[in-house]
C-alpha positions in Angstrom: -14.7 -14.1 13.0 -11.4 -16.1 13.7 -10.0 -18.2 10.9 -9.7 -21.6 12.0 -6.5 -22.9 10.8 -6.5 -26.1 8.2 -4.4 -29.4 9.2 -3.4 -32.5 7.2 -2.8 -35.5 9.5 -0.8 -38.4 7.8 -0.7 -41.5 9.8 -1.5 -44.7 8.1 -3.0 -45.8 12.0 -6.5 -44.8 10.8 -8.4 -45.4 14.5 -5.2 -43.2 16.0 -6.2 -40.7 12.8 -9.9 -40.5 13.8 -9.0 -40.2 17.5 -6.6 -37.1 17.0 -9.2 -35.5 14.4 -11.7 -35.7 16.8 -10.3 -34.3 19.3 -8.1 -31.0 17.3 -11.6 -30.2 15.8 -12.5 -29.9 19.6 -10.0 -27.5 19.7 -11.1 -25.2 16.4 -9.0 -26.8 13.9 -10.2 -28.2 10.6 -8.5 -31.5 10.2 -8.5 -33.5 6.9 -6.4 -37.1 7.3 -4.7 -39.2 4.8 -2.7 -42.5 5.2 -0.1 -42.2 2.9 2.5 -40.3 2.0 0.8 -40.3 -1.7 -2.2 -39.4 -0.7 -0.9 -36.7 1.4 0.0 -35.6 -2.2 -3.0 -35.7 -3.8 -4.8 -33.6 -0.9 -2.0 -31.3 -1.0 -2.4 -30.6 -4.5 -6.2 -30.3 -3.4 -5.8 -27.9 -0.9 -4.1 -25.4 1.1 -2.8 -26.5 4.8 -1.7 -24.5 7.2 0.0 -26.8 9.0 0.8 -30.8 8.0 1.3 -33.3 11.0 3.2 -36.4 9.5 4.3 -39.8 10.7 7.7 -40.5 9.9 7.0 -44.1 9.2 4.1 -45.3 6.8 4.3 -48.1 4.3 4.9 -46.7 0.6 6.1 -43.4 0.8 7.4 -43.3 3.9 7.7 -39.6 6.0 10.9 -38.4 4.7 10.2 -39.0 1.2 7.3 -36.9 1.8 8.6 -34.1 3.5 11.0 -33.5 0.6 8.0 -33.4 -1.9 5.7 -31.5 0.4 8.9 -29.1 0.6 9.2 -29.2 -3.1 5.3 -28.3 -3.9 4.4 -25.9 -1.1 7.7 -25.0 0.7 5.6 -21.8 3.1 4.1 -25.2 4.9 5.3 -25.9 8.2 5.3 -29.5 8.4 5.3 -31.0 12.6 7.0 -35.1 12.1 5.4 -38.1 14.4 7.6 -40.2 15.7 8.2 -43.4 17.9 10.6 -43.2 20.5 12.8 -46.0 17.8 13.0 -43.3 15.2 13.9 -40.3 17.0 17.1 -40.0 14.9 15.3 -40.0 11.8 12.9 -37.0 13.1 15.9 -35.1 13.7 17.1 -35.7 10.4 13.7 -34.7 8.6 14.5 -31.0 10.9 17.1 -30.2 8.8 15.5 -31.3 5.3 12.7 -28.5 6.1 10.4 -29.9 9.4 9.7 -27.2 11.9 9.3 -29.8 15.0 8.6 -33.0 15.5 6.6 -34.9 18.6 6.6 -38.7 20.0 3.7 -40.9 20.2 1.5 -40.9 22.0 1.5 -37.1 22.4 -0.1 -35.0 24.6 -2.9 -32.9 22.9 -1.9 -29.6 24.9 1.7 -29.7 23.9 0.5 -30.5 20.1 -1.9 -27.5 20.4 0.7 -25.2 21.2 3.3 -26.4 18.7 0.8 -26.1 15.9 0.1 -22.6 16.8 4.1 -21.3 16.7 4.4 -23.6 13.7 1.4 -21.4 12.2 2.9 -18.0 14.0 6.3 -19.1 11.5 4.4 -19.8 8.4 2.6 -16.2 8.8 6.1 -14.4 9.8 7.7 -16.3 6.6 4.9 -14.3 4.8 5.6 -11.7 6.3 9.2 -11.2 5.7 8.5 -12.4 1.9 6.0 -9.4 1.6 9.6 -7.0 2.6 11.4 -8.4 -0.5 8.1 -7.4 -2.8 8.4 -4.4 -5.2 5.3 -2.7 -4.0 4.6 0.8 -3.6 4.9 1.6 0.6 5.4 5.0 2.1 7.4 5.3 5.0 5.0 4.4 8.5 6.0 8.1 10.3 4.0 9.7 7.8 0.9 11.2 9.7 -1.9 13.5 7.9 -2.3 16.9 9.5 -5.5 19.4 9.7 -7.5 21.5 11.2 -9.7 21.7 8.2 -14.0 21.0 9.0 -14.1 18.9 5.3 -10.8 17.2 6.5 -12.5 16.6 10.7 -15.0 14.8 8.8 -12.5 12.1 7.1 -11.1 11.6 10.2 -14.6 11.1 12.1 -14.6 8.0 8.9 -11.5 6.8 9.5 -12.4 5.7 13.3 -15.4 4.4 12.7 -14.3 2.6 9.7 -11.4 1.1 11.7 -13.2 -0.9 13.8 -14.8 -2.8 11.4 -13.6 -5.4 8.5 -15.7 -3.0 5.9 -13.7 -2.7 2.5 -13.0 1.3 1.7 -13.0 3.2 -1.4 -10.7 6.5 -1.1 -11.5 8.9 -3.6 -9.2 11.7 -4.3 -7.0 13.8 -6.6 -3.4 12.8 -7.3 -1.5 13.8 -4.1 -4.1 14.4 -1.5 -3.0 11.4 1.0 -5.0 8.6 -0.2 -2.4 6.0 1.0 -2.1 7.9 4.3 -6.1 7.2 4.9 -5.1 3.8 3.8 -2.7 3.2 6.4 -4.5 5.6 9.3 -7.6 2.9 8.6 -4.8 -0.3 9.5 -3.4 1.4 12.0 -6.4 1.4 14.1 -7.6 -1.5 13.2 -7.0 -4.9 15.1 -4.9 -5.6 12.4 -2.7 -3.3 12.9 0.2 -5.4 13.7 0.2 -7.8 10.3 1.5 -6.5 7.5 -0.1 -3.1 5.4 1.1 -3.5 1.9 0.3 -0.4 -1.0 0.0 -1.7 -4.8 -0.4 0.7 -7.3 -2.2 -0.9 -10.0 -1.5 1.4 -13.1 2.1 0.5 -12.7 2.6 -2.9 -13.8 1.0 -4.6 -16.6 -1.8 -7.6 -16.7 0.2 -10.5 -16.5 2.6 -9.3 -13.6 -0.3 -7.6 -11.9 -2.1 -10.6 -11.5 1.3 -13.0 -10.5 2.0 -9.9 -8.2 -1.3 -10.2 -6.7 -1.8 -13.9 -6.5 1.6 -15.6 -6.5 2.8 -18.6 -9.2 3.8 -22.0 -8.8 7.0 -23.1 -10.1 6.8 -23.8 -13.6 3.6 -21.4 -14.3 5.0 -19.7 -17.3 8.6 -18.7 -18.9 10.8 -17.7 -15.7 8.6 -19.1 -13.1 11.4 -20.9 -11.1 10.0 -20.4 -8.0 6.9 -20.6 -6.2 5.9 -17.2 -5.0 3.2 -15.9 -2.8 1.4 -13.0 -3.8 0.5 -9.7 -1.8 -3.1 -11.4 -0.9 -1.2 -14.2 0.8 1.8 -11.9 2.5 -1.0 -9.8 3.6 -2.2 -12.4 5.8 -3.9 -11.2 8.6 -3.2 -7.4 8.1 -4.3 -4.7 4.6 -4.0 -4.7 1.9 -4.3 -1.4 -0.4 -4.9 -1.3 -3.8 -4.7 2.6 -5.3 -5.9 3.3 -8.7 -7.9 0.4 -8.8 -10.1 2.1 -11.3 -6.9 0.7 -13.5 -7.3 -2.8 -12.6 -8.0 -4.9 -16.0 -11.6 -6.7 -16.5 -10.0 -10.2 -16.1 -8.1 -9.7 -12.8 -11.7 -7.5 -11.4 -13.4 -11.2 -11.5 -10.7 -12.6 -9.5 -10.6 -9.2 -7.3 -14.5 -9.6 -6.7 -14.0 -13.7 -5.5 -11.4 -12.5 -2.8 -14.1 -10.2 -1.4 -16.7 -12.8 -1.6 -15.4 -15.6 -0.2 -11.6 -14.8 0.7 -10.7 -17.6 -2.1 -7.5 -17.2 -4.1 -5.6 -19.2 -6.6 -2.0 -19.0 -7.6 -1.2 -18.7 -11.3 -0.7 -22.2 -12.6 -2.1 -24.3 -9.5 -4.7 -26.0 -9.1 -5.4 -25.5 -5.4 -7.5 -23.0 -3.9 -6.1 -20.9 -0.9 -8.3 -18.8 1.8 -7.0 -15.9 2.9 -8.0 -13.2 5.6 -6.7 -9.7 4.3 -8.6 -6.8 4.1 -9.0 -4.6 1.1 -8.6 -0.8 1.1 -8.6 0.7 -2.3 -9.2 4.3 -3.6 -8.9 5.7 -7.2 -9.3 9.6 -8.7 -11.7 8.3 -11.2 -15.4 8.5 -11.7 -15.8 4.9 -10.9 -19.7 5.5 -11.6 -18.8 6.5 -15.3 -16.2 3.5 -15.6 -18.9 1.5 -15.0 -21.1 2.7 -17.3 -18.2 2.5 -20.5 -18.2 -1.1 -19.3 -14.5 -1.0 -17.9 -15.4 -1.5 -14.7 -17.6 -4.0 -12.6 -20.9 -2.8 -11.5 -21.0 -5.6 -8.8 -16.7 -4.8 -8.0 -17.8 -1.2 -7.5 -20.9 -2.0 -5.3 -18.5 -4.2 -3.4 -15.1 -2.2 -2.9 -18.2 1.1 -2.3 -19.3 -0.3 1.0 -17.4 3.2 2.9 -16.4 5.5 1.2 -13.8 8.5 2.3 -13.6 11.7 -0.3 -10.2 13.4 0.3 -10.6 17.3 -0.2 -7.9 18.9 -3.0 -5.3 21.0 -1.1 -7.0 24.4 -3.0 -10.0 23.6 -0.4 -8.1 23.5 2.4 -5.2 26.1 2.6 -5.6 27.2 6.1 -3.6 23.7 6.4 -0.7 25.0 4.2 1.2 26.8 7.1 0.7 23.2 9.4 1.8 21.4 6.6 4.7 23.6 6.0 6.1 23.6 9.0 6.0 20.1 9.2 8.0 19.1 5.7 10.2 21.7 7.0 11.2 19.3 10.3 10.8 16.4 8.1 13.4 17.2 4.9 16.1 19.2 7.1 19.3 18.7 6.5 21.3 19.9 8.9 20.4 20.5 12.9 18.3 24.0 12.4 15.4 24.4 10.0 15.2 26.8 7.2 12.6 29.5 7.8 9.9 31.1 5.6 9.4 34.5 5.4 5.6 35.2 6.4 4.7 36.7 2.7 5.9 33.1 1.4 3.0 32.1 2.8 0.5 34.5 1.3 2.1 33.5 -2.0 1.1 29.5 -1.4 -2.2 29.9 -0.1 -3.3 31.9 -3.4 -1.3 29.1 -5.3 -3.8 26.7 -6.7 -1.5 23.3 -5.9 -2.7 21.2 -8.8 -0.7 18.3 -7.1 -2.2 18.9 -4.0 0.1 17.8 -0.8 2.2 15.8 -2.6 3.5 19.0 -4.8 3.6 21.0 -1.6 6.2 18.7 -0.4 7.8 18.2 -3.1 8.2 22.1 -3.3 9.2 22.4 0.2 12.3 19.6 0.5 12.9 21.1 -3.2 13.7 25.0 -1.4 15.7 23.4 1.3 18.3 21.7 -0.8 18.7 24.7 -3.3 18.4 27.9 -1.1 21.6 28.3 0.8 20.7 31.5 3.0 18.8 30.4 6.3 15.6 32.2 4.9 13.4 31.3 2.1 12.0 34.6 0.6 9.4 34.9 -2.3 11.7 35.6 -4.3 13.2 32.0 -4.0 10.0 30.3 -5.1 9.7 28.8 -8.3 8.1 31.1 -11.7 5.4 28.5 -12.3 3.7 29.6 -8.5 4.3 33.4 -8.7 3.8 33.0 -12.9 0.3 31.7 -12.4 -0.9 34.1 -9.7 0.5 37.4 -11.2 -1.7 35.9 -14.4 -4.8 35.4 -12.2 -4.7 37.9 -9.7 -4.7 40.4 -12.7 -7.7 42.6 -13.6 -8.2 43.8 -17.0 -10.2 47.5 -16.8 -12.1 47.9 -20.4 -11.3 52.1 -19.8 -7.4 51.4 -19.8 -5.1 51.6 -23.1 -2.6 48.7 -23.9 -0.2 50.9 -22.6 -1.5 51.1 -19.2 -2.6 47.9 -18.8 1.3 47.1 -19.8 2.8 49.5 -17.4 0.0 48.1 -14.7 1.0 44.5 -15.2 5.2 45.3 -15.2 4.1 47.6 -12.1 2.2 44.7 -10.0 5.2 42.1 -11.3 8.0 44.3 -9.4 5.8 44.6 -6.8 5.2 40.9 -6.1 9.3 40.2 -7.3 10.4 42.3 -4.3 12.2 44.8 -7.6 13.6 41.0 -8.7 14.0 42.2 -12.5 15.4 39.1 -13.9 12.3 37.6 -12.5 10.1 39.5 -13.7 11.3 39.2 -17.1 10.9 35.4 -17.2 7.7 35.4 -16.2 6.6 38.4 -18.9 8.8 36.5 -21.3 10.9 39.6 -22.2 14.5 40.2 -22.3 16.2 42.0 -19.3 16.9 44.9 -21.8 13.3 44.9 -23.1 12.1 45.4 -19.2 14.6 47.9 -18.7 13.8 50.4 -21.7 10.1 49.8 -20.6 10.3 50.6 -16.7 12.1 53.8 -18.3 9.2 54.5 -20.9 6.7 54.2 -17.9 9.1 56.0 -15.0 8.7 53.1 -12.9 11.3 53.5 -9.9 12.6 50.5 -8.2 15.6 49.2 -6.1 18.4 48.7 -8.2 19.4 44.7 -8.5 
């Protein structure tokens, strides 16, 4: 459903008030009047406006005084001036103390209409540009996730139904398996896709900057509050919002979490105002949320509500057909110069039996790792790193009860050459031997190997 945008109309004319409510509810707005600059205050302070159409001259406080307080408490407001044709000077004037426009009496309801909607357009692009300045967590927006994996077919199938609708999302995953990619698949298809997609990862920042991060301050709201700031609900406006690890999210800010998904209402830290916002939620955790809830450090009625979809990401180790695809394309992606590195085909034997504990994220990591430190055009197995060949030599070994120590010795030294191309200094890292002590015992077993 369409947000209908919120107006304050300040005239102290109350019958010309009632006339132009009447007629921009016609038109979808909700219109709330006052006839004072001090009681355009007090509802200010009340509410949150989208956009404030003010008459430059009222008895009290007149329009200028206003604007310069309105500025001062909610400075995000666009603010359109009335004027008579005798004060056009002064309507000028109150453009460059903040005003985004200003109109003559009597205006015509059409024009008004579509100067209200690009003052509202600017408010949400001021958002918008705040949200750039944020410290959030974002990845970069070329990012795509690749498979040809069944388990993998199936997240996709979910993330275009899922797309289509305003349904909040729970991705559940190990560390590294592309949860924030889902995230931002899910906005890119969506009709929000061009507002603002903003990741927050909620294990890094503690409670009290969590919850200002999320929900903005008011000047004043505690020690070093100087400012007023919107949060990441309110820069959000419009487009997603993802919140990873949100099985870290604290008790205290879970109540607040739980009222956004109810009934879109927000409230900055030290204001009294309450704010409506349309963002949607994506989160996604690699906790049992189901046994959080049961400890009691998570909300039963948050995890029903966040639950609506949820998208299980497979670990890499149950989908390595994708490692050569996904090879090839960190290869393109972290090249440094104009031609790519290759990888030798029995690299790839030696990362498919690899059990990636960090899943994708690791794989890359690897990858863009091999192409700044191997200098020669090809990356062998003997470039990868001891922890991969380390940890398959050790589980790709078979102890036979029948053999002596010996053998089983001279078998594991054997297989270690063998999968070290005859690397010796290799091999005696990962035995955790000297280079002597492998020496004297390829000659105690007659093993024959290339020369280094």
């Amino acid at each position: 459903m369409k947000k209908k945008h919120k107006l304050l109309f300040v005239d102290d004319d109350k019958t010309f008030s009632m006339v132009m409510k009447r007629e921009l509810s016609r038109r979808g707005y909700i219109v709330i009047c006052a006839d004072c600059g001090e009681a355009a205050i007090k509802e200010l302070k009340r509410y949150d406006f989208d956009v404030i159409i003010l008459d430059i001259k009222m008895p009290g406080m007149g329009g200028l005084k206003a604007l310069r307080e309105i500025k001062e408490i909610t400075p995000e407001t666009e603010i359109i001036m009335l004027t008579g044709r005798a004060t056009v000077e002064n309507a000028v004037e109150s453009m460059k103390i903040g005003a985004y426009d200003y109109v003559t009496k009597p205006c015509r309801l059409n024009e008004l209409d579509i100067l209200l909607k690009k003052a509202y357009e600017k408010k949400l692009l001021s958002k918008e540009n705040n949200s750039l300045k944020r410290l959030v967590n974002c990845k970069e927006p070329d990012q795509v996730i690749l498979s040809r994996d069944e388990k993998m077919k199936r997240v996709f199938d979910l993330i275009g139904k899922v797309a289509k609708t305003d349904s909040t999302v729970l991705i559940q995953g190990e560390s590294g398996t592309g949860k924030e990619l889902v995230a931002r698949a899910i906005h890119d298809e969506s009709r929000r896709k061009n507002h603002s997609f903003i990741a927050l990862n909620c294990a890094t920042l503690n409670e009290s900057l969590l919850e200002s991060e999320l929900f903005g301050h008011v000047k004043g709201a505690f020690t070093g509050a100087h400012d007023n700031r919107i949060g990441l609900f309110e820069a959000t406006e419009g487009g997603s919002l993802f919140l990873d690890e949100i099985g870290e999210l604290p008790v205290s800010i879970q109540a607040k979490l739980l009222r956004v998904l109810e009934s879109g209402e927000i409230r900055r830290l030290g204001d009294s105002r309450t704010l409506f916002v349309d963002t949607r939620i994506i989160t996604a955790t690699n906790k049992d949320l189901v046994s959080e809830v049961r400890k009691g450090a998570f909300r039963e009625d948050l995890f029903f509500r966040i639950n609506v979809v949820q998208i299980s990401l497979p670990p890499l180790r149950e989908r390595k057909k994708d490692i050569p695809l996904l090879v090839s394309h960190f290869l393109k992606k972290h090249k440094i110069h104009a031609n790519e590195k290759i990888v030798c085909p029995d690299v790839f034997k030696w990362l498919i039996k690899y059990d990636w504990p960090g899943n994708v994220r690791e794989l890359e990591n690897l990858i863009e790792n091999l192409i700044v430190v191997v200098e020669k055009e090809k990356i062998d197995v003997c470039d990868l790193p001891e922890k991969i060949c380390g940890q398959i030599i050790r589980n790709s070994h078979r102890f036979d009860e029948t053999l002596s120590l010996s053998d089983l010795e001279k078998q594991y030294i054997t297989t270690s050459l063998s999968r070290m191309d005859g690397d010796k200094k290799r091999v005696a890292e990962i035995l955790g031997i000297s280079l002597k002590t492998l020496y004297n015992k390829i000659k105690l077993y007659g093993l024959h190997h290339k020369p280094d």
